[in-house]
VOPAGU-2260 file (C-alpha; in pm, 1 decimal, decimal comma):
REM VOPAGU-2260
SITE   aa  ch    i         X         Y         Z
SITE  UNK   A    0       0,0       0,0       0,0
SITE  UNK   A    1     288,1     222,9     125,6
SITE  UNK   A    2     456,5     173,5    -241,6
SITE  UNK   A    3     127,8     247,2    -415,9
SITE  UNK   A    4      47,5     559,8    -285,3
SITE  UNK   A    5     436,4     709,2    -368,6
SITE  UNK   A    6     403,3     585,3    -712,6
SITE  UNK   A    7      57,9     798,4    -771,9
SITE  UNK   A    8     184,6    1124,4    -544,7
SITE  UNK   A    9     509,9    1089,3    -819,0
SITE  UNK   A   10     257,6    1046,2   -1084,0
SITE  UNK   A   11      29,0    1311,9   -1001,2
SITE  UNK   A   12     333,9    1552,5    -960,8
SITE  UNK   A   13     473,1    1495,3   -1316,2
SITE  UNK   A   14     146,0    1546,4   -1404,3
SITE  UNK   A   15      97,5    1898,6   -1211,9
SITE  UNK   A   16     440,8    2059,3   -1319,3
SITE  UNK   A   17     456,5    2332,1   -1489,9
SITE  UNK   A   18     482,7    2338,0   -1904,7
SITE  UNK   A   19     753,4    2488,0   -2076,3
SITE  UNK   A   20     759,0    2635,3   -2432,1
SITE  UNK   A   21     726,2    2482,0   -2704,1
SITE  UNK   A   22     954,9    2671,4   -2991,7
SITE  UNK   A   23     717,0    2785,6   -3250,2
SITE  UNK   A   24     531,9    3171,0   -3233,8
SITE  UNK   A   25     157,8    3059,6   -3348,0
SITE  UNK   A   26      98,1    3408,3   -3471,7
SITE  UNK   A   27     222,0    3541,4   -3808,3
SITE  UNK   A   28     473,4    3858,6   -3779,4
SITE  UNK   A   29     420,3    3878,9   -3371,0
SITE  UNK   A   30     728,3    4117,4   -3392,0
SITE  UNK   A   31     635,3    4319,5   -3681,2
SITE  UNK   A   32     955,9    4299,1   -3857,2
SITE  UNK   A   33     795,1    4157,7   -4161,4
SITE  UNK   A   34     816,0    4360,9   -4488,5
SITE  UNK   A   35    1069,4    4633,1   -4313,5
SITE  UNK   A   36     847,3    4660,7   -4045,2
SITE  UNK   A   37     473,3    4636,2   -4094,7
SITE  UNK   A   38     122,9    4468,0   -3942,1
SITE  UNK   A   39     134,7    4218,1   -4202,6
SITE  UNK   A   40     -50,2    3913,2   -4074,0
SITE  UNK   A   41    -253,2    4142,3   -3827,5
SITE  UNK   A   42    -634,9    4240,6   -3887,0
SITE  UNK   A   43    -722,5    4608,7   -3822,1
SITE  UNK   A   44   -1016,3    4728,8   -3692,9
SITE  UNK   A   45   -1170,8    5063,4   -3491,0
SITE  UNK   A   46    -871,0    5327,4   -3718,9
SITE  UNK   A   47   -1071,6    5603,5   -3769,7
SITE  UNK   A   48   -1273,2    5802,3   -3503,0
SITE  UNK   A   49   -1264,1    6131,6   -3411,8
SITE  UNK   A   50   -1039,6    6402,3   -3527,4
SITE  UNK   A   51    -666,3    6315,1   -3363,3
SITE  UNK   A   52    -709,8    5959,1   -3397,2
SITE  UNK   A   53    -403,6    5798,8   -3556,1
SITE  UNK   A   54    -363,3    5465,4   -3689,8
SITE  UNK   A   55    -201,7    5184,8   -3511,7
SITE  UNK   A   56     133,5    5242,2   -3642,6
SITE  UNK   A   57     488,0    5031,4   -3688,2
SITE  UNK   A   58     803,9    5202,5   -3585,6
SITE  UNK   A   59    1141,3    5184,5   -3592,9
SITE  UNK   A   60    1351,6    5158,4   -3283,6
SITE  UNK   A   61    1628,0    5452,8   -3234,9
SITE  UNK   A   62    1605,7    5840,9   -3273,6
SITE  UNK   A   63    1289,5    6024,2   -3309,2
SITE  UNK   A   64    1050,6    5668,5   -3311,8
SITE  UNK   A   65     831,7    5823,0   -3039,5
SITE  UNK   A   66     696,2    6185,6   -3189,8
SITE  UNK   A   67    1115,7    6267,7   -3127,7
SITE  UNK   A   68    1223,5    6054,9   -2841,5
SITE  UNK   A   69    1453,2    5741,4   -2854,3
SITE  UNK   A   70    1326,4    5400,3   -2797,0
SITE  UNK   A   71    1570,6    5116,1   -2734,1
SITE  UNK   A   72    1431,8    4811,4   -2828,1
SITE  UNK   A   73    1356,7    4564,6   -2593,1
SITE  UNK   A   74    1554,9    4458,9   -2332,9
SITE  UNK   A   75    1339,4    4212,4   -2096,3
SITE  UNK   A   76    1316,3    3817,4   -2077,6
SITE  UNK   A   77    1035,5    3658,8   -2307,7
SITE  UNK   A   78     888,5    3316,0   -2370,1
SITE  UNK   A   79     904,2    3461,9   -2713,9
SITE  UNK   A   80    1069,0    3251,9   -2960,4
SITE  UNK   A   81    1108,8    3580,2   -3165,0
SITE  UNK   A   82    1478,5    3770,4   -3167,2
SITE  UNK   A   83    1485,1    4109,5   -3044,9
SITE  UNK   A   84    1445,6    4279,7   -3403,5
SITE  UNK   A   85    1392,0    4684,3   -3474,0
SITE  UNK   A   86    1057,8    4746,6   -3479,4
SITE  UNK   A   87     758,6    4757,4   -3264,9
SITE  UNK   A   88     366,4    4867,1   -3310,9
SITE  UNK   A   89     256,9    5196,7   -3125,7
SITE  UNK   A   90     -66,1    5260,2   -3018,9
SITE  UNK   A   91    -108,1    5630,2   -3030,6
SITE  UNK   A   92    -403,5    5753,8   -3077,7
SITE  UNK   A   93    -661,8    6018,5   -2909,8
SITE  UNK   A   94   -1000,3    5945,2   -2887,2
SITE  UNK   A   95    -945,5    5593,9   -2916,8
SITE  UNK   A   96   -1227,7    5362,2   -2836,1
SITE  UNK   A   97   -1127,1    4948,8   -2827,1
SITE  UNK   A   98    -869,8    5018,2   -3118,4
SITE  UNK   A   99    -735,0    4639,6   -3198,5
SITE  UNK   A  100    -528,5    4453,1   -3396,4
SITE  UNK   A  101    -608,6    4079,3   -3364,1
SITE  UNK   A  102    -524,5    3754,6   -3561,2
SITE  UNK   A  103    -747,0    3447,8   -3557,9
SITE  UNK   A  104    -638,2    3071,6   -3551,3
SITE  UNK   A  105    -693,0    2717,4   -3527,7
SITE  UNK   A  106    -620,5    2564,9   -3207,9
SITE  UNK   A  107    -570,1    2189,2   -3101,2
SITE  UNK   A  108    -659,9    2147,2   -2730,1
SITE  UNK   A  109    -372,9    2161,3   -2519,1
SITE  UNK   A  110    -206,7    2477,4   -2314,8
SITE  UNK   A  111     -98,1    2798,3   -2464,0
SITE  UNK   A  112     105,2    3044,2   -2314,2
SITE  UNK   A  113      74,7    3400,9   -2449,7
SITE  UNK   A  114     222,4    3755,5   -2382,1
SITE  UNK   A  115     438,5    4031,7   -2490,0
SITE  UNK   A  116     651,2    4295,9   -2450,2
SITE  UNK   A  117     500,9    4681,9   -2362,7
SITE  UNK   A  118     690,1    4974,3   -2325,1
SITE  UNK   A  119     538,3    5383,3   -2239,2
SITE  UNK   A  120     750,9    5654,5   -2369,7
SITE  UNK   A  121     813,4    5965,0   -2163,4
SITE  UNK   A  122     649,4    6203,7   -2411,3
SITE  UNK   A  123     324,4    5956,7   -2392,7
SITE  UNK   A  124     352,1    6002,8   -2007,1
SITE  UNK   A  125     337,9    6387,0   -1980,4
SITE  UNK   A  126     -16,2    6361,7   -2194,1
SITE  UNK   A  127    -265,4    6434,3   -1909,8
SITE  UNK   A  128    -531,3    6187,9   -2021,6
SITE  UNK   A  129    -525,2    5808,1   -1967,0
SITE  UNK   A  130    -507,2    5540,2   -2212,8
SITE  UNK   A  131    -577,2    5136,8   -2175,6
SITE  UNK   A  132    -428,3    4844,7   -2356,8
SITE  UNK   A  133    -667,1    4550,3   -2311,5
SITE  UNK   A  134    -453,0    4166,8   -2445,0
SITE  UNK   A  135    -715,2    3898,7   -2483,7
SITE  UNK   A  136    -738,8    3543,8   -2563,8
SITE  UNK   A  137   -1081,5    3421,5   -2711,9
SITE  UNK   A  138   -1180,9    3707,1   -2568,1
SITE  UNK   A  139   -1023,5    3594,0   -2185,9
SITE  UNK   A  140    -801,3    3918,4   -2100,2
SITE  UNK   A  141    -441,1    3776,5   -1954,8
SITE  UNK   A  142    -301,4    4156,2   -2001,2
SITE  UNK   A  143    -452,1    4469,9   -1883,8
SITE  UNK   A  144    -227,6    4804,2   -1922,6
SITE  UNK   A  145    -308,5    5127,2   -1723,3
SITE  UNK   A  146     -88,4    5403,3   -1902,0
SITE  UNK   A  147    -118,1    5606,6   -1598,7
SITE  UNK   A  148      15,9    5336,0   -1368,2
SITE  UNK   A  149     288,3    5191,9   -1596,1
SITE  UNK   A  150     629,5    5274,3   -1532,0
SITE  UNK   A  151     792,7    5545,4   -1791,0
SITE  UNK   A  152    1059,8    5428,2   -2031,2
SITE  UNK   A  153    1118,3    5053,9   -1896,8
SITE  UNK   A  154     999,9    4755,6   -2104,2
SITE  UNK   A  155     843,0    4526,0   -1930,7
SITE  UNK   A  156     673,8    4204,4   -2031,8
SITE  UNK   A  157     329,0    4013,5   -1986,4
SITE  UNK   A  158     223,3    3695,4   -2006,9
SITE  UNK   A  159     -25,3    3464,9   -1902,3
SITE  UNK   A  160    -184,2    3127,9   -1984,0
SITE  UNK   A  161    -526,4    2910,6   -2108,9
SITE  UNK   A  162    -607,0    2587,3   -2155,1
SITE  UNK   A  163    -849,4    2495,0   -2428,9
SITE  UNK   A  164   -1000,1    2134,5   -2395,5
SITE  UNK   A  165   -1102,8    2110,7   -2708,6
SITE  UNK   A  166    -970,9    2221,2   -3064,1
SITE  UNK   A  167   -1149,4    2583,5   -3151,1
SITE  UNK   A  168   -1106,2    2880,9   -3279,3
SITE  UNK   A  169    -871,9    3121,8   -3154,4
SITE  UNK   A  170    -836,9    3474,4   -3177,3
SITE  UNK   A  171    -545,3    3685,0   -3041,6
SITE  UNK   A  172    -592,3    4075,0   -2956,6
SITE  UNK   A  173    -507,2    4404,5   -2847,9
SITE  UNK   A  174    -765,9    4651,6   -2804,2
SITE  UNK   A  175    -622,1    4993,3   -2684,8
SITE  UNK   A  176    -872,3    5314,4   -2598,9
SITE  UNK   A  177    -778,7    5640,4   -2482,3
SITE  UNK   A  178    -882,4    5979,5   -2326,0
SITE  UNK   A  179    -930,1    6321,6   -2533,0
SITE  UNK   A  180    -601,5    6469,6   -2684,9
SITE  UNK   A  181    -377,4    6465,9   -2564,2
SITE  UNK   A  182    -366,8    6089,1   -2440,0
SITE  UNK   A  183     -70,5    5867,4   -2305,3
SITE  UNK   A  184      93,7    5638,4   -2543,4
SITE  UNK   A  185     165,4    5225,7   -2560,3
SITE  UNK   A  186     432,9    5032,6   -2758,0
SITE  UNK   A  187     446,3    4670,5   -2797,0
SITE  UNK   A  188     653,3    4395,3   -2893,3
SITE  UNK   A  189     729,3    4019,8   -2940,5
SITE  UNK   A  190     374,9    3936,2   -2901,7
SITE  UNK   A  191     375,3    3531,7   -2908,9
SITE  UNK   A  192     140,7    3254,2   -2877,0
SITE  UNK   A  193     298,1    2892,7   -2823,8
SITE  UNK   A  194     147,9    2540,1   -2686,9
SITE  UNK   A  195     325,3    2419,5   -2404,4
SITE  UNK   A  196     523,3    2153,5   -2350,3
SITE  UNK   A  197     644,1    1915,1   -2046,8
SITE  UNK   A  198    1028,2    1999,9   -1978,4
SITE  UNK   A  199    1286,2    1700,8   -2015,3
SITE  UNK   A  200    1290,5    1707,5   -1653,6
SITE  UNK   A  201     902,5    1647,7   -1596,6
SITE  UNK   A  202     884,4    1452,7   -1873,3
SITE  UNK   A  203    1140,9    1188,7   -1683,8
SITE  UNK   A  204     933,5    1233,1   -1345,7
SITE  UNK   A  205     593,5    1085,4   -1591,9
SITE  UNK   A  206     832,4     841,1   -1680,5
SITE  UNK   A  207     939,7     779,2   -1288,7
SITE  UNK   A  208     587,9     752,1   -1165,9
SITE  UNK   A  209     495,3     514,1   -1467,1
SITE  UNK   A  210     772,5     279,0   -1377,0
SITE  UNK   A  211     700,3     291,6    -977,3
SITE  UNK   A  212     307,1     223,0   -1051,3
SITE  UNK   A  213     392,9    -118,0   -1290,4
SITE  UNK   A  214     652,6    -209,4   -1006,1
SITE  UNK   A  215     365,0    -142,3    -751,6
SITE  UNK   A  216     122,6    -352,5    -994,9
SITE  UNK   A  217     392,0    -622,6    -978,7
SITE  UNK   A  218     482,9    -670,5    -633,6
SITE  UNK   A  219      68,9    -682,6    -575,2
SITE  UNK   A  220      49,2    -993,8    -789,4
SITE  UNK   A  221     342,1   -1155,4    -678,2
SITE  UNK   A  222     170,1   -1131,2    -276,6
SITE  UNK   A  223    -145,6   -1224,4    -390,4
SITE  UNK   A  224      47,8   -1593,9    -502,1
SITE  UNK   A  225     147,4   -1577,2    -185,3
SITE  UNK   A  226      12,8   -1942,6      43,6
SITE  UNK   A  227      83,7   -1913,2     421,1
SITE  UNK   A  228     117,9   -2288,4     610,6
């Protein structure tokens, strides 16, 4: 009995450890590099409101990519299996109301890990009205950005995770709305979606608690042949 019950607690342990990332982005162009920097892959929707709305826009990292200001690219650990390239989207816009970019994919049941990198720029902070950047997952937010709480000038990144049980539809977004001009500024990065994996060293604690519930199995059948005079 004793060996029983440690072969399902090592079981049920391989079983509860954490994923880790599998190697493949899901989304197309997640770092907008594509085309010399661009939001090909990416739908648009919610560009044009009122007057001092601007488009969701790619820039280039260095001098002037903020309205004048430098912007280093990014500098903080990802799950993303993206390199660090030179561009980024910003999300600049007055009057913005649920502004998005989004993709939409097939999914096969399983875990997915999602997130990416977000970054304010100091000009964006002085603006006196607030702006939101809203990540979702089939709609499930697992990022939530407050401009006005957000440090200035540091990158930092988000990421969260969902389990779908069955294969479905998928759709990826980021919905940013703002206060009147002038309104704080987002930019973003590295944006991923990849299905998780076990790591080697869970995958060889499965193994372990496979092996130690056949051994438990065994020894079982071998007492139960067992006659006593």
């Amino acid at each position: 009995m004793i060996r029983t019950t440690i072969s399902a607690l090592a079981l049920g342990a391989a079983l509860a450890a954490v994923p880790a990332a599998a190697s493949t982005n899901l989304l197309t162009n997640g770092s907008f590099e594509a085309n010399g920097g661009s939001l090909a892959g990416w739908n648009i929707s919610g560009t044009a409101f009122a007057p001092g709305n601007e488009p969701i826009r790619v820039i280039t990292y260095g001098a002037n990519a903020a309205y004048g200001e430098t912007v280093n690219p990014s500098n903080v650990s990802s799950l993303s299996p993206d390199a660090v390239g030179t561009h980024a989207a910003y999300f600049v816009s007055d009057n913005a109301q649920g502004q998005s970019i989004y993709q939409t994919l097939n999914l096969a049941a399983g875990t997915y890990l999602a997130g990416f990198d977000v970054y304010k720029p100091q000009n964006g902070d002085w603006n006196p009205n607030n702006a939101t950047l809203i990540a979702t997952l089939n709609g499930t937010a697992f990022g939530n950005i407050d401009a006005a709480s957000f440090p200035v000038s540091t990158w930092m990144n988000v990421a969260g995770q969902q389990v779908f049980n069955v294969a479905q539809s998928g759709t990826y977004q980021f919905s940013f709305s703002s206060g009147a001009f002038p309104a704080k500024d987002l930019i973003v990065d590295r944006a991923y979606l990849i299905a998780a994996v076990p790591e080697p060293a869970t995958w060889a604690m499965m193994l372990l608690g496979f092996g130690m519930v056949g051994a438990a199995a065994r020894y079982r059948r071998r007492s139960a042949n067992v006659t006593y005079a």
